[in-house]
N, C-alpha and C positions, 0 to 999 in steps of 0.2 A: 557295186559289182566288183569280185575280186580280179584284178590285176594278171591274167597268164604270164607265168615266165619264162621266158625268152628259150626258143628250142635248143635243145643241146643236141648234135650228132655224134654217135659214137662208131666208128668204125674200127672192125676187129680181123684182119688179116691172117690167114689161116692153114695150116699145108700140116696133115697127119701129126694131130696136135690133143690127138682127141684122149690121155690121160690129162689133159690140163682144164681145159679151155670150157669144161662145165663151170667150173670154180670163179672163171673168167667170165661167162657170160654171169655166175648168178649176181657177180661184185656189182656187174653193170645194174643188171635189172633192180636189185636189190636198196639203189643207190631212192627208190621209188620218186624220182622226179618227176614232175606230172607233167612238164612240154620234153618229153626224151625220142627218139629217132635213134633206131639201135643196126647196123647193117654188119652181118656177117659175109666177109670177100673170101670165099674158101679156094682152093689152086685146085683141088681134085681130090680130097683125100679119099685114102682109100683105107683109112682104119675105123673108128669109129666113129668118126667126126661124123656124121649124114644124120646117124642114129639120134644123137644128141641133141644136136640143133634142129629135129623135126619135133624135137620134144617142147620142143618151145616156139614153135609157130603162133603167128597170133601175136608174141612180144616183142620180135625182133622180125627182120628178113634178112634174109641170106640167099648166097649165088651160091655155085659149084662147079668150077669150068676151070681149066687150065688160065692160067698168067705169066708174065713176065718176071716175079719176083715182089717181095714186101711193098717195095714202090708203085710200082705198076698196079696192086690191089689196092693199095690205099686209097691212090691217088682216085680210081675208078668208084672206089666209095666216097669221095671229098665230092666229085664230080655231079651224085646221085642226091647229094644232101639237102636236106631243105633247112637245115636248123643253122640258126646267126652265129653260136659256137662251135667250133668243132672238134672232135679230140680224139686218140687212134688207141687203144691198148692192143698188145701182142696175147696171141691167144695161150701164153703160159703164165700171164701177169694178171695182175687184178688192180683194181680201184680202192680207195681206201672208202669206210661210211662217210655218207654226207660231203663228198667231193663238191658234187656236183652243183648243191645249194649255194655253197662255199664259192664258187667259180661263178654261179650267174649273179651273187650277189658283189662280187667285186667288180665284173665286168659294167654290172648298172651303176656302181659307185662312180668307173672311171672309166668315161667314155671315148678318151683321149688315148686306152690302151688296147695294144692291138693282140698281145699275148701274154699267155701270165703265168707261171709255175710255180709250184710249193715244194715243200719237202718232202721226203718220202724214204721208203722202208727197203731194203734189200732181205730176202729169205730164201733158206735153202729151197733144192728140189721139192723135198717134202712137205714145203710150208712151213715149215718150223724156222724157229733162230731169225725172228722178226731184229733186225738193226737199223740204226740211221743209215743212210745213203750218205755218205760221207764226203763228197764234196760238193753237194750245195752249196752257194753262195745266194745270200740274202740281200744283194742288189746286185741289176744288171748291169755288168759292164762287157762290151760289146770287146773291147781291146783282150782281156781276161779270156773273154770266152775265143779266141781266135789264137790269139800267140801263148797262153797257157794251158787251159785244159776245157774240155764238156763239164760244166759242172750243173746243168740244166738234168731233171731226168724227165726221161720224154712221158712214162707214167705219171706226172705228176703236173702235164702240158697241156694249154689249152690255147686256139687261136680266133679269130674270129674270122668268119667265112668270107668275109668282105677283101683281110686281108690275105687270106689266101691266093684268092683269085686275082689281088694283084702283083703277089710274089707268082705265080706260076708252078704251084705246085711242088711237089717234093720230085728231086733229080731222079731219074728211073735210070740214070748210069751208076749209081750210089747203089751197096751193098748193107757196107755198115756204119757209113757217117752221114745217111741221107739224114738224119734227127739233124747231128750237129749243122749240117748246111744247112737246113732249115730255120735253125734259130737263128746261127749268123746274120742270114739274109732280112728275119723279120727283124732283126735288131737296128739294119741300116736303113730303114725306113717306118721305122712305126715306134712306140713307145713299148717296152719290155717291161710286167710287173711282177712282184713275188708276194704272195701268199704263206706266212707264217704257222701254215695246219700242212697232217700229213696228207697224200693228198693220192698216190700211186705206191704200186710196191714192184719191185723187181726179181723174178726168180731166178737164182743164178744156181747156174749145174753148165757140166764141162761142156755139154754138147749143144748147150744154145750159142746161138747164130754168134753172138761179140766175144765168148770165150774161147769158140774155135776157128775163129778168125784167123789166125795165126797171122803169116808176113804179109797175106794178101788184104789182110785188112790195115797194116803199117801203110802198105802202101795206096790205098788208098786213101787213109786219112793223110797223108802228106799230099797228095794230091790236090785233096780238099785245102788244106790250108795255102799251099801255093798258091792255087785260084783267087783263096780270098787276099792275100798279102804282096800277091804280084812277086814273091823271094825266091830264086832258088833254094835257099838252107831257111823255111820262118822259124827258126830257134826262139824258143825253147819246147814249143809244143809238143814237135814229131818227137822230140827228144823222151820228152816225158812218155810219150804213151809207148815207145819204143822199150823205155828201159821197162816197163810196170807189164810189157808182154816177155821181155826177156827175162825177168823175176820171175813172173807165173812159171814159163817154159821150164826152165833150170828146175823153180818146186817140186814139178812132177816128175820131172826127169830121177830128180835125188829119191824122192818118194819111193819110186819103182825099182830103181836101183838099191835102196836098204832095205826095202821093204816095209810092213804095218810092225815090225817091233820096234823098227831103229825109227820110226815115226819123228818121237822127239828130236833126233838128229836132225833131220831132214825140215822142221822148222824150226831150228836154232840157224839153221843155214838161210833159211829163208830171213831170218829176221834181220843176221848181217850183210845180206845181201841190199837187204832195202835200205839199211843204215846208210851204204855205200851207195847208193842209187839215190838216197833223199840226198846225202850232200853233195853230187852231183849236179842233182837239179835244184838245188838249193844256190850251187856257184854260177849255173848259167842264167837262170834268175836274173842275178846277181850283176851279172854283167850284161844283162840285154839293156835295150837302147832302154831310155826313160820313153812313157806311153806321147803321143801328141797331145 
């Protein structure tokens, strides 16, 4: 008799999302795993989103009611779960094929781990201009991930429900580093694995949640790393993510200001701008303490 594999819960957090999040729910469903639990946490939408996900009753379930924020949805989907893995995609992102096999079969290899992430894809709005996710790191190191940068992509993230429930959930004061805290924390108490397949994709366009962030997400991810390093200044981190939102800023600024002919300008500047900004965080790098 064959062997079921181990339930995977997919929770998908949702607020007037509804040109995306078909594309999003088919990656899931599509992924055709035979133990899967699929829950859509919707905030209220009032576009199309209702329409959509009644189209697919029967595969998945979904709420509809006002919440607190991405955290507060999730977390109330982690809560309802019944499956041993569990994993969140954003209703404008997708799954990559055969995640998910890929995920239960590492987690039975290595039962000593308690999260595991792969690599994965970043693509336009439109779906097009599939790239690497460019800073993955193919081992976990918990010091890396706290005093340098996220190099985890939460599409590409999976944990195990056991350990969730003893970390306590994802922070519902968290906007847009509730991912990074997340990992931090499962990193200082559980084993961290990485998976060598693509595994999530990421759509980036100006007006999701991490690119319009602006200062108020600087300051919350300093926030965050304070917490985890007990430092007033934890350099080099805020450093980095500070300068790589001041780069962006300036881009669009110049863009708009030359306009779509002088285009070219406007990313020659960007290019020396980052030049000056890599050997920046290239010197304080350079000069942070050596790791414990």
């Amino acid at each position: 008799m064959a062997v079921l594999k181990p339930r995977i819960t997919i929770v998908t957090p949702s607020f007037n999302q509804g040109r995306f999040i078909e594309e999003t729910i088919q990656s899931v469903l599509r992924q055709n795993y035979e133990n899967l639990e699929y829950l859509v946490m919707d905030g209220g939408s009032t576009d199309e989103t209702l329409s959509i996900l009644k189209r697919y009753e029967g595969r998945l379930q979904w709420w509809s009611e006002k919440d607190r924020g991405q955290a507060d949805a999730i977390n109330r989907g982690f809560r309802m779960a019944t499956g041993e893995i569990l994993g969140y995609i954003n209703s404008d992102d997708i799954y990559e094929p055969g995640a998910f096999e890929k995920v239960a079969s590492y987690f039975a290899d290595h039962p000593d781990t308690g999260m595991v992430y792969g690599e994965g894809y970043l693509m336009a709005e439109d779906g097009s201009r599939k790239r690497r996710f460019p800073a993955t790191e193919s081992a976990y190191d918990l010091w890396r991930l706290i005093h340098v940068w996220d190099y985890i992509l939460q599409q590409s993230t999976f944990i195990r429900r056991s350990l969730v429930d003893r970390l306590g959930y994802l922070d519902e004061s968290l906007h847009y580093g509730l991912d990074w805290d997340l990992w931090i924390r499962a990193g200082k108490v559980s084993k961290v694995g990485y998976i060598p397949e693509y595994l999530g994709t990421l759509r980036e366009y100006d007006s999701a949640k991490s690119f319009a962030g602006g200062f108020s997400r600087i300051k919350e991810l300093y926030r965050i790393v304070r917490a985890h390093t007990g430092k007033r200044w934890p350099a080099p981190s805020i450093f980095i993510y500070a300068s790589d939102w001041l780069e962006a800023t300036l881009y669009r600024r110049l863009r708009s200001m030359l306009g779509g002919r002088l285009a070219g300008t406007a990313e020659h500047s960007r290019k020396l701008l980052r030049g000056f900004l890599g050997r920046y965080i290239a010197k304080t790098l350079a000069s942070s303490p050596p790791r414990p």
